[in-house]
N, C-alpha and C positions, 0 to 999 in steps of 0.2 A: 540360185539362192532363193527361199522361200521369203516372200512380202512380209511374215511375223517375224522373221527372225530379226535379233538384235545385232548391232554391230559396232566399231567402236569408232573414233575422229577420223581416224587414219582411214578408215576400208570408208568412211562416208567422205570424206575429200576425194578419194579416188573414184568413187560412185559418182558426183556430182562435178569434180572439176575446181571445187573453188577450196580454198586454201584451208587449213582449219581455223584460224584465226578470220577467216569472214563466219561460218560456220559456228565457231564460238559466242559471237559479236550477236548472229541470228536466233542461235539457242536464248544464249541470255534477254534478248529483247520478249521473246516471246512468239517470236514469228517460223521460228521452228520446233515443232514439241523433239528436246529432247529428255532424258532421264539421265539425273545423276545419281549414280552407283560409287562411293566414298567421295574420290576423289575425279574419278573418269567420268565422261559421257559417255552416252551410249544412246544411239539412235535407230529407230524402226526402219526399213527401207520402205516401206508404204508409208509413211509420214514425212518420208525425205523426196518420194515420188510425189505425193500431194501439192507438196510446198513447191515442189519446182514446177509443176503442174500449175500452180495459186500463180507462178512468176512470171509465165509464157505472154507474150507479146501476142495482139489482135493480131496479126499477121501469121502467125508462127505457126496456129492453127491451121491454118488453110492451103499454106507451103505455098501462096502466092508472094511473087516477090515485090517489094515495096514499089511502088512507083515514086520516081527521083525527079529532078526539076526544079524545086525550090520556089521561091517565092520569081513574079515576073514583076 
């Protein structure tokens, strides 16, 4: 699938893993651009890569794994 193309809740929960109704919660706040077409959304895949890209944990980047232990 090409990054411009549009896509709809369903093919973007499946892309990303989380439910539509987080994905909904996220459009509406603001912290994900989607596009409303009447009643549907409709989402970029390069704006759905960003944002989850915006989401990644310092760690996640590096694929090093967390170091554990806790407080002594």
């Amino acid at each position: 699938m090409a990054s411009h193309q549009w896509i709809d809740i369903t093919d973007a929960a499946a892309i990303t893993g989380f439910c539509t109704r987080t994905l909904r919660r996220n459009a509406a706040s603001g912290e994900l651009p989607a596009y409303k077409v009447g009643r549907a959304l409709r989402f970029r895949i390069d704006d759905i890569n960003s944002w989850m890209e915006s989401n990644r944990l310092p760690n996640a980047k590096s694929g090093a794994p967390r170091k554990s232990g806790g407080a002594r």
